[in-house]
C-alpha positions as CSV (number, residue, x, y, z in Angstrom):
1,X,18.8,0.2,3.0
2,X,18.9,3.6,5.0
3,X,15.8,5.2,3.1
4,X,13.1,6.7,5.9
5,X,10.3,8.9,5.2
6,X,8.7,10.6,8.6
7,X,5.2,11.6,8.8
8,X,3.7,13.1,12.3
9,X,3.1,9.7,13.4
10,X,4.8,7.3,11.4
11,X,8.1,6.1,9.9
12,X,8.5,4.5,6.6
13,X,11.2,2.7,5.3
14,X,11.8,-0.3,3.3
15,X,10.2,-3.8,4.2
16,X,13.0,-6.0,5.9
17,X,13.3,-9.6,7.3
18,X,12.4,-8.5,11.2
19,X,8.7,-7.3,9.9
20,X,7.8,-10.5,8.5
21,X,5.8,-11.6,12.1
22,X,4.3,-8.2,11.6
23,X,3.2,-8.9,8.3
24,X,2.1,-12.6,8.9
25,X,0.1,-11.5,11.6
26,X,-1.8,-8.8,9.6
27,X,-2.4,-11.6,7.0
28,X,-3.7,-13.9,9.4
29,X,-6.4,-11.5,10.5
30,X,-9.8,-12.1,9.2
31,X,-10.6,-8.2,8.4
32,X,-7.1,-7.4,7.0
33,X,-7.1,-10.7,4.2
34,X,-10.9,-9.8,3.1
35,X,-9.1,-7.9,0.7
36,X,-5.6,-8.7,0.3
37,X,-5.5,-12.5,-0.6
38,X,-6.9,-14.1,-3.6
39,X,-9.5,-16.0,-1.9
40,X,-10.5,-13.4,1.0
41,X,-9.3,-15.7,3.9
42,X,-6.9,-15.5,6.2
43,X,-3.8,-16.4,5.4
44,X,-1.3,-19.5,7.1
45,X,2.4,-18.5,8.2
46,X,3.7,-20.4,4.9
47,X,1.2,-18.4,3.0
48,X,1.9,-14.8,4.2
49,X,5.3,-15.4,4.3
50,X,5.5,-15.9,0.7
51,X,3.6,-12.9,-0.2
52,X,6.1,-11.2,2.2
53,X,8.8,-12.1,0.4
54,X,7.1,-11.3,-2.8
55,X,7.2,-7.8,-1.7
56,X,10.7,-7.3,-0.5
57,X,11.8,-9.0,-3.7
58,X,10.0,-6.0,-5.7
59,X,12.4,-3.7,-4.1
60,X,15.4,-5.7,-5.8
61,X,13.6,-5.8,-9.1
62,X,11.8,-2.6,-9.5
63,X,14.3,-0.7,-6.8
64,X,11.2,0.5,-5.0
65,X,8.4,-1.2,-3.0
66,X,6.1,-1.2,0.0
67,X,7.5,0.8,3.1
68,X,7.0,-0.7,6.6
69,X,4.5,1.5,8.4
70,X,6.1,2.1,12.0
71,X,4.4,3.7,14.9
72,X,6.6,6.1,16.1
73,X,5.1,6.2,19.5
74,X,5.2,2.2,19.7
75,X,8.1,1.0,17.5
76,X,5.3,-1.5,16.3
77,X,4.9,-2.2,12.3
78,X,1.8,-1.6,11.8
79,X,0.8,-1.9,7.7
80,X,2.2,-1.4,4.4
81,X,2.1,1.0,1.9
82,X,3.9,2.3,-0.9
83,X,4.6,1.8,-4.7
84,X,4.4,-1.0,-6.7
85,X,4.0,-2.6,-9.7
86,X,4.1,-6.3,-10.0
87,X,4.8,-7.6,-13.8
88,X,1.3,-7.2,-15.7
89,X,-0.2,-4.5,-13.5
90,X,-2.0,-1.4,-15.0
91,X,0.5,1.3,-13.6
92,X,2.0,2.6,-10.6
93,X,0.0,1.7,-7.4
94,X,0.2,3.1,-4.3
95,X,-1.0,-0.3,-2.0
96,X,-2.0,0.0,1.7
97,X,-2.5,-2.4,4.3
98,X,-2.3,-1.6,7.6
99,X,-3.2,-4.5,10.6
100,X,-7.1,-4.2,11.9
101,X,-6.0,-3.3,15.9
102,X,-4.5,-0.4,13.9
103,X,-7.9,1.4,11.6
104,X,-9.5,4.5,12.7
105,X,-6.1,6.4,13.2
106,X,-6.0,7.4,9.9
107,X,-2.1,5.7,9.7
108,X,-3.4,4.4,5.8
109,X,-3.9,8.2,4.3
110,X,-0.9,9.6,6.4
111,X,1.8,7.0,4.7
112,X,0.1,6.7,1.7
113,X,0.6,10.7,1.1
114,X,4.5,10.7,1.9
115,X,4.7,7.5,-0.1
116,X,3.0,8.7,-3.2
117,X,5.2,12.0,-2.6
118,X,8.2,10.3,-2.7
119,X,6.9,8.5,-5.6
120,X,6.4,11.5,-7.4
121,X,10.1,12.7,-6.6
122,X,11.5,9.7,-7.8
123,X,9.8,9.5,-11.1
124,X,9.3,13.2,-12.4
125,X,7.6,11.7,-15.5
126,X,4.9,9.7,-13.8
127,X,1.5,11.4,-15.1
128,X,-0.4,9.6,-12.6
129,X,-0.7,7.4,-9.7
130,X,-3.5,4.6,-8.8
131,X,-4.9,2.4,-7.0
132,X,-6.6,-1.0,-7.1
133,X,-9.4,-1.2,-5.3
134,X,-12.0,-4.1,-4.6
135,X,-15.1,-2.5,-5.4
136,X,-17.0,-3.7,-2.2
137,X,-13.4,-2.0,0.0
138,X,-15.1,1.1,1.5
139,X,-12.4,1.7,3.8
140,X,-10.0,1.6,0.5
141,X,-11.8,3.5,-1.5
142,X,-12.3,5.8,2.1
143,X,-8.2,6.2,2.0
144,X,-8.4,6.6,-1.8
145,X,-10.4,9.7,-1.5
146,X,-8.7,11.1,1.7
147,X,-5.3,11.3,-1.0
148,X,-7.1,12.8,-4.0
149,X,-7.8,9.7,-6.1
150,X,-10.7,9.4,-8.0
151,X,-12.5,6.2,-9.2
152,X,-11.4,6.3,-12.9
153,X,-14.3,3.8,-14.4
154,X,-11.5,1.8,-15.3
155,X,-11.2,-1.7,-14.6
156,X,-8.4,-4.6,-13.8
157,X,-9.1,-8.3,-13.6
158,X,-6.8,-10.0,-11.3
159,X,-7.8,-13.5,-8.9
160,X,-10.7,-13.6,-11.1
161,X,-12.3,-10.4,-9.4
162,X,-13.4,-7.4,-11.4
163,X,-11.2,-4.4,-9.9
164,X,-11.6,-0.8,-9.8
165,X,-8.4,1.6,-10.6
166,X,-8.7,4.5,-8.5
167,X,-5.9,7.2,-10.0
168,X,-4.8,10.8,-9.6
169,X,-2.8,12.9,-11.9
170,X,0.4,14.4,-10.7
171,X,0.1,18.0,-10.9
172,X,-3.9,17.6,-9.1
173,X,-1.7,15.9,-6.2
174,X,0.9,18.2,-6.4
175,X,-1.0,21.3,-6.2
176,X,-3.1,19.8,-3.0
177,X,-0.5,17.5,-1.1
178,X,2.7,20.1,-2.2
């Protein structure tokens, strides 16, 4: 697939088979599964791998998905971010993850913004965007704000935790991100 977005830093474009020891090393890392698998522990290769293919599989059934996070500078994949929304979820998401050795450069906001504006583009009738956020994520709900959501009071249960749907409305994003 030759779709690429370009931020300052980054490049985006479609998860593919070469990230997926990218990936399974972001899901091994203590601080990056806290809140991305079910039980909040680090993830095996078989493990990862599955969710991995999970997400490239979203692209074939939805026709969008998470985008790689590449660091321009490096070459290195670095995260994940984008749309999606698995069978049963509340709405659109706009998901992060981006590897530990990676936070504080503020790669989560910056992808997140041309992913949620090319989200917008592709579906001119989508009133709103969110996010699904652990309610003890502060970094999440850190990124969240940073790209105009707003904790909605909303809530969704999936893996047996109570989360919080973080959401902006398109034309509030429009009119600050453009």
């Amino acid at each position: 697939m030759s779709l690429r977005l370009e931020t300052e830093r980054l490049l985006l474009r479609p998860l593919a088979p070469e990230d997926v020891d990218a990936y399974c090393a972001m899901m091994a890392h203590p601080d990056a599964a806290r809140f991305l698998t079910p039980d909040g522990k680090p993830q095996d290769r078989p493990a990862a791998w599955r969710g991995f293919a999970t997400l490239i599989g979203h692209w074939a059934i939805r026709g969008y998905g998470m985008f790689a996070v590449v660091e321009k500078d490096s070459g290195d994949v670095v995260g994940r971010v984008g749309p999606w929304m698995p069978e049963g979820w509340p709405g659109l998401e706009c998901g992060w993850g981006i590897a530990p050795e990676r936070w504080g450069r503020g790669y989560a906001p910056e992808a997140a913004v041309a992913a949620i504006r090319w989200t917008f583009d592709r579906f001119p009738d989508l009133p709103r965007i969110i996010s699904v956020i652990d309610p003890r994520n502060e970094n999440s709900q850190a990124v969240a704000r940073k790209i105009g959501q707003e904790k909605t009071g909303e809530a969704f249960s999936f893996w047996g935790l109570s989360l919080d749907i973080w959401a902006v409305e398109r034309e509030a994003w429009l009119a600050r991100f453009g």
